[in-house]
N, C-alpha and C positions, 0 to 999 in steps of 0.2 A: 712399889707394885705388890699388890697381895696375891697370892695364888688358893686357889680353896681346892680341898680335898673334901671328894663325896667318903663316907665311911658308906659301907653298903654290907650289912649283916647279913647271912644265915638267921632263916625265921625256920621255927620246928616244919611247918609247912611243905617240906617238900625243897624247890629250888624259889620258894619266893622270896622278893626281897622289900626292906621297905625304906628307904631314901630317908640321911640323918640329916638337918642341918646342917650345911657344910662349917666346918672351921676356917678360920684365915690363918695363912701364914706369913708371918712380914719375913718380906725376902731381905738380905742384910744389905744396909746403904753403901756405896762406895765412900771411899775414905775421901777428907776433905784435900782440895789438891790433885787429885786422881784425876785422870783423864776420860773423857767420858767413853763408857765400854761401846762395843760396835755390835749392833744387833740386842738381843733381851739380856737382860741379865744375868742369863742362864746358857749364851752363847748361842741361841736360837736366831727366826728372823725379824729383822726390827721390827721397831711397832707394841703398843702398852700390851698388846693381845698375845700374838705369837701364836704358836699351836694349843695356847689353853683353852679351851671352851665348849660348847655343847655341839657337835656334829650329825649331821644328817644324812643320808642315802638317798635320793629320789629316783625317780623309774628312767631317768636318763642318766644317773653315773656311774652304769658299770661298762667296761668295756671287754669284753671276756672271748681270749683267744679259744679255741680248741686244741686242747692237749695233743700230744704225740707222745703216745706211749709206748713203751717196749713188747714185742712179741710175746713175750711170757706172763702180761696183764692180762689174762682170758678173762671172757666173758664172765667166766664160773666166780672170779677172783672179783670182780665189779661189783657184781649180784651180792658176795659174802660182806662184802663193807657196806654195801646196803642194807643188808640185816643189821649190822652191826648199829648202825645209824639209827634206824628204827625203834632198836632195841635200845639204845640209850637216851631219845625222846621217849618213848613209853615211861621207863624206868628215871626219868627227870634228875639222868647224870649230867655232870659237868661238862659241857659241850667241848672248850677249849676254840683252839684254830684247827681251818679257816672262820670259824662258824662266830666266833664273838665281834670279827669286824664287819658282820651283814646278819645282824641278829633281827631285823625289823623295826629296831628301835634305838634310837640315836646313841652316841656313844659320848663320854663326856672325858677330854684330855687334859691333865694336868700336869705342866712340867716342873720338876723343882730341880736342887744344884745337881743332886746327885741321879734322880731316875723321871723317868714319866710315866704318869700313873693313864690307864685306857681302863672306862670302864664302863660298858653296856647298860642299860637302867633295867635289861631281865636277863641279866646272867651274875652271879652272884660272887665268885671271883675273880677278882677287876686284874688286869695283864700289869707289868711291871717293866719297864727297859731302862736296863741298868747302864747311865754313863762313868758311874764311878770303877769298872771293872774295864778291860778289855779283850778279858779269853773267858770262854765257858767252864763254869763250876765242872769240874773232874766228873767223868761218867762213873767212875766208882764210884762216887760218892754221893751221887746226884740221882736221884728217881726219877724215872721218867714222867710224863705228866701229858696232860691232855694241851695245856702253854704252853710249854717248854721252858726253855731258859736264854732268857731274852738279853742281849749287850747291845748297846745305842752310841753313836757319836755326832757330832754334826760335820758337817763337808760342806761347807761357805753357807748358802742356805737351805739346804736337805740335811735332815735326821735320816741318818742310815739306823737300819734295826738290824741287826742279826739273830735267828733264834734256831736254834738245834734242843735236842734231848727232851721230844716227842714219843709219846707212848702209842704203840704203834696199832693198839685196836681202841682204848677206851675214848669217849664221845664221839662227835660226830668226824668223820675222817674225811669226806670226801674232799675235792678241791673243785673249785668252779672251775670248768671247761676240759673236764676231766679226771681222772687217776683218783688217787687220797695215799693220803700221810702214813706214813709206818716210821721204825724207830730209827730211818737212815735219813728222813728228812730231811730239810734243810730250807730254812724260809729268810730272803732280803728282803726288806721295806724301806720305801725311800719315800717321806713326808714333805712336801713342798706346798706352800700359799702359792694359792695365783688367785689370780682375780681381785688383786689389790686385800687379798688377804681371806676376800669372802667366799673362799673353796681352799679347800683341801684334798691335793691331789696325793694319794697312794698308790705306789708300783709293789704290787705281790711279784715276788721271782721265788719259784718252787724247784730246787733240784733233789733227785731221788737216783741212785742208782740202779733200782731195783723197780723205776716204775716208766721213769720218763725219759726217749730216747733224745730229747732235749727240752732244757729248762722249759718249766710252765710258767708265762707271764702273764697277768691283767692289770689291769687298773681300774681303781674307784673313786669318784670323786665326791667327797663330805661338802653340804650348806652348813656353810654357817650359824646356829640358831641365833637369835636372839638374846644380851648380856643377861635378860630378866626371867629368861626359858627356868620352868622349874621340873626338874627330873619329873615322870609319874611313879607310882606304885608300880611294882609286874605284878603282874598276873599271876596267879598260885599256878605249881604246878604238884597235883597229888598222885602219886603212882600208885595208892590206895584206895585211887576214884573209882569203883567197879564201871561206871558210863563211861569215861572217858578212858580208861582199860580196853572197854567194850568196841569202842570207836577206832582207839588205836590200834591194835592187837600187837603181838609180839610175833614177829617171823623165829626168832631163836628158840620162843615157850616149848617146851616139849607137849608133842601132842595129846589133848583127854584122851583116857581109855573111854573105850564105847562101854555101858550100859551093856549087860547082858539081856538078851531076851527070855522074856516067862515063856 
């Protein structure tokens, strides 16, 4: 079985990116005599495919509870990671989660022995879930980040994710059907085929102490594209664009001084 990894560069451009050729990778044979493995090669679920391939979003696979958030989420505190948001679309910072698995634009999953690679076709660094680890890189030692830092296992035929050491204002924060991310977050992901393989279903679970008076859940379910789908270009994105400055504004910009009057 081969598996391909997209490379997806940084173009001077802003957050564009431009889709390389994928490379293959020969995953290594079982030895001769060997029993045959159960499920991918990679301890995933049966089947040549597994969770490797080009995924899609349609306008019927979100299922999105509404939060329950804690008394001390005020209004005021909503509004300000709204700004924040804003301000990091204008300025075509690094989105991170939740924002990279409902980007608009399909996502494309590659699993190898050691991690699985997620990576949006217009966000420009792809998420990482490490199976070869099973406790999170030391907070001393680990930067926060807009991903986090992601550990993965399987549990029969679910990929469990785990990801903590979120940074607690930079990209986009919110969480669907409520609240957003700070740096006490805490994000499970459970990956399951169904549909004879052609869906991918995702269970988000968000715990916060500091935001939600209990865990925030939804769900998303990925189409499967097509084995021959080929990534497109994104879309530039220039925070140097004065029109598209103009269109967006900045809620954070401090405000022009007026123009004195003659």
């Amino acid at each position: 079985m081969k598996h391909l990894l997209w490379l997806v560069p940084l173009t001077l451009a802003g957050m564009a990116t431009t889709p390389v050729r994928p490379q293959a990778i020969q995953t290594p044979s079982p030895q001769a005599g060997a029993p045959a493995p159960q499920g991918t090669a990679f301890g995933g679920p049966a089947g040549d495919e597994g969770l490797s391939g080009n995924w899609e979003l349609s306008f019927d696979s979100r299922k999105i509870t509404r939060a329950k958030l804690l008394p001390t989420v005020t209004a005021a505190k909503v509004s300000q990671h709204g700004k924040l948001d804003a301000h990091a679309i204008r300025w075509c910072n690094l989105m991170g989660l939740p924002f990279v698995m409902d980007s608009g634009r399909p996502i494309d999953i590659r699993e190898g022995p050691t991690a699985v690679m997620i990576v949006a076709e217009n966000v420009p660094n792809p998420r990482y879930l490490y199976k070869n680890r099973t406790t999170h890189i030391s907070p001393d030692i680990y930067d926060p980040s807009t991903l986090g830092d992601s550990i993965a296992h399987w549990e029969g035929e679910t990929l469990v994710a785990d990801t903590g050491g979120f940074h607690s204002t930079h990209g986009i924060t919110t969480i669907p059907g409520g609240g957003y991310r700070t740096d006490k977050s805490h994000l499970v992901e459970r990956y399951r085929l169904i549909e004879n393989g052609s869906v991918l279903s995702v269970t988000f679970t968000w715990t916060d102490r500091t935001v939600f008076a209990t865990p925030q859940t939804y769900e998303f379910r990925y189409y499967r594209l097509p084995a021959n789908y080929e990534p497109r270009a994104s879309l530039p994105c220039d925070p140097y664009n004065q029109t598209r400055a103009d269109f967006l504004g900045d809620p954070l910009a401090p405000p022009v001084p007026k123009k004195p009057a003659r």
